[in-house]
N, C-alpha and C positions, 0 to 999 in steps of 0.2 A: 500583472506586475508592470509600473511604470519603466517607461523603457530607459529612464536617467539610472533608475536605482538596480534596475536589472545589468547595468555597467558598471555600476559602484561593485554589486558582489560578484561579478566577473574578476574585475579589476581586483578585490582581495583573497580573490579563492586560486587565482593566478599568483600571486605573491607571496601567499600566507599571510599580509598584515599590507596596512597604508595610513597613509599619515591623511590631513588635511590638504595638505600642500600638495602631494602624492596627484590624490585625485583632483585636483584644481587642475594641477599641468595636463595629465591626461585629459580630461573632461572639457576643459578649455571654459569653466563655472568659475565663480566667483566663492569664496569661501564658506561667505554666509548662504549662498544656496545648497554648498556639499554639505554642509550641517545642518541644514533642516532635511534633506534628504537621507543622512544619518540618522540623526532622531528618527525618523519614523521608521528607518531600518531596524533600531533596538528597541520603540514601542511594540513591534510587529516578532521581536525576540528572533530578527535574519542576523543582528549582529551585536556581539557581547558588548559589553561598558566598556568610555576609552579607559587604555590605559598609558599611563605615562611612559617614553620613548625617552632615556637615559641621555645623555650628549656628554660626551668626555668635554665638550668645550663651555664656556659661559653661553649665554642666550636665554631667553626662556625657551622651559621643554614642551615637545612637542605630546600629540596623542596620536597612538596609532589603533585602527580597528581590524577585528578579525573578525570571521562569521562566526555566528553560534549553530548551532547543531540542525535547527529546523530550515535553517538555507538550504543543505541539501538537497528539500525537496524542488528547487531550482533547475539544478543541474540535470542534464540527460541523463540515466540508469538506461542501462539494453539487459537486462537480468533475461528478457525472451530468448536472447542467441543463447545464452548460457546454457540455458535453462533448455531450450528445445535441441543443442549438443548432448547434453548429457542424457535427454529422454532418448537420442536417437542411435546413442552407447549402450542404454539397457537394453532396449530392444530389439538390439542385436546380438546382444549376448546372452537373454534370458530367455529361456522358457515363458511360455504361456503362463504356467504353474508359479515360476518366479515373480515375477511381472505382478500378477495378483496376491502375491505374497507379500510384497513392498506397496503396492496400493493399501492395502490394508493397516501393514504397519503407520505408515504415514496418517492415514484416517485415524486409528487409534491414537497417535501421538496428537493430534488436534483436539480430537474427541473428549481429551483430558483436562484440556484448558477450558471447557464446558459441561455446567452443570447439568446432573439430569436427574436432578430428586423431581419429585413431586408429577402428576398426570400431565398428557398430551402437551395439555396446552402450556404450563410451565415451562416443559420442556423447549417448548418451540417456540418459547418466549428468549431463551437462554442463547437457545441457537440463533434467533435473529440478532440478537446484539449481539454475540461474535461475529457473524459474519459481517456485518456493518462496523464493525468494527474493521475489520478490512476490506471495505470496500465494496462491497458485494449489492448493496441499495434493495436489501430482501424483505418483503413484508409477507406474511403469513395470515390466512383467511379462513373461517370455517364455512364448510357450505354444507350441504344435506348430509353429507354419511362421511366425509372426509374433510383432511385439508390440504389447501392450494398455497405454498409455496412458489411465490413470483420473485426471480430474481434480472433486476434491469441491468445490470454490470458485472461482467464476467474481468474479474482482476487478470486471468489468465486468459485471455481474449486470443493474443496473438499463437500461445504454446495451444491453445484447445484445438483451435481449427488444425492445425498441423498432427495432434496426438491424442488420443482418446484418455489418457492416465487424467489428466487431470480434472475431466467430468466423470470418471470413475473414480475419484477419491472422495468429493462433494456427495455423491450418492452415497456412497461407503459412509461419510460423515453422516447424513442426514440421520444415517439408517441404526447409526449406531447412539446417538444421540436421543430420538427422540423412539428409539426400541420399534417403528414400522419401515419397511423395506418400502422406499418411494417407487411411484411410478416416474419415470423420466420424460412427461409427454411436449417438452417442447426444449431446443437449443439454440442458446447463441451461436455455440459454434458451427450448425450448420445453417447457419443464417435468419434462425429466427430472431425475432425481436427480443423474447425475456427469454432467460430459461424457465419455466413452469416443471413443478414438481407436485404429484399429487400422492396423498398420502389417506388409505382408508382408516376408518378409525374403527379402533378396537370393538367388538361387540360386547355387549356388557357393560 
């Protein structure tokens, strides 16, 4: 992100809204430079169409902009503290028995938003585009009697290394998706490079 434009949507997500004029005074820019740095903000869909800015008084009206929804992904998120708080609630409160009770659940409920008609390999076609779909950069390989799930990006990178749940819900996923119980043989979160998953294949 250019660093001018990366202080335009500071400057509006701090406000809710700004004018032209708005970001010239902050910026210490020229008009016609904050508007070409707009335009590319709303060709890029970081900030909605202007829209006209009322004045009880005569003049001509101004435009003020907002961000649209895909700015966000700008902003800092810590979802890891959250998220490795509440792992560190369960695990205090739950049984072993529990514990794998709720991994499962959670598996299941992903599990659902992916197809699993049709043999292995369909299967594990479905499941890479979910998972790459969030992030995960997972390709899937057939080799002699199995296959090699490689994943280069562990979305949960910072909560794995700290808790084991959430590389026991991805196996749980794998397993229920594409109907073989994976082998786990390599992780990010213990400091491997990919996580690898191998998976034997059916005989017959």
């Amino acid at each position: 992100m250019q660093e001018t434009r990366q202080r335009i949507l500071e400057i509006i997500k701090l406000r809710g809204q700004a004018t032209v004029n708005e970001l010239t005074r902050e910026l210490g820019l020229t008009a016609v430079t904050i508007r070409h740095h707009l335009d590319v903000l709303h060709r890029e869909g970081l900030i909605g169409p202007p829209q006209i800015l009322r004045k009880a008084g005569p003049g001509r009206p101004q435009h003020v902009y907002r961000l649209a929804g895909e700015a966000e992904e700008f902003f800092p998120k810590k979802y890891d503290r959250l998220t490795d708080a509440l792992l560190e609630e369960l695990e205090s409160r739950m049984s072993p028995e529990e514990l794998s009770a709720v991994i499962n659940g959670v598996a299941e409920r992903m599990a659902r938003q992916v197809s699993v008609e049709g043999d292995l390999s369909a299967r594990l076609g479905a499941l890479m585009e979910f998972l790459n779909g969030l992030g995960y950069l997972a390709t899937a390989e057939k080799e002699d009697s199995s296959y090699r799930i490689t994943v280069a990006n562990c979305p949960y990178e910072r909560v794995a290394r700290r808790h084991g749940l959430p590389c026991q819900v991805d196996t749980r996923l794998i397993a229920l998706v594409t109907g073989v119980e994976p082998e786990h043989v390599q992780q990010i979160a213990v400091g491997d490079e990919h996580c690898v998953y191998r998976l034997a294949m059916p005989e017959g």
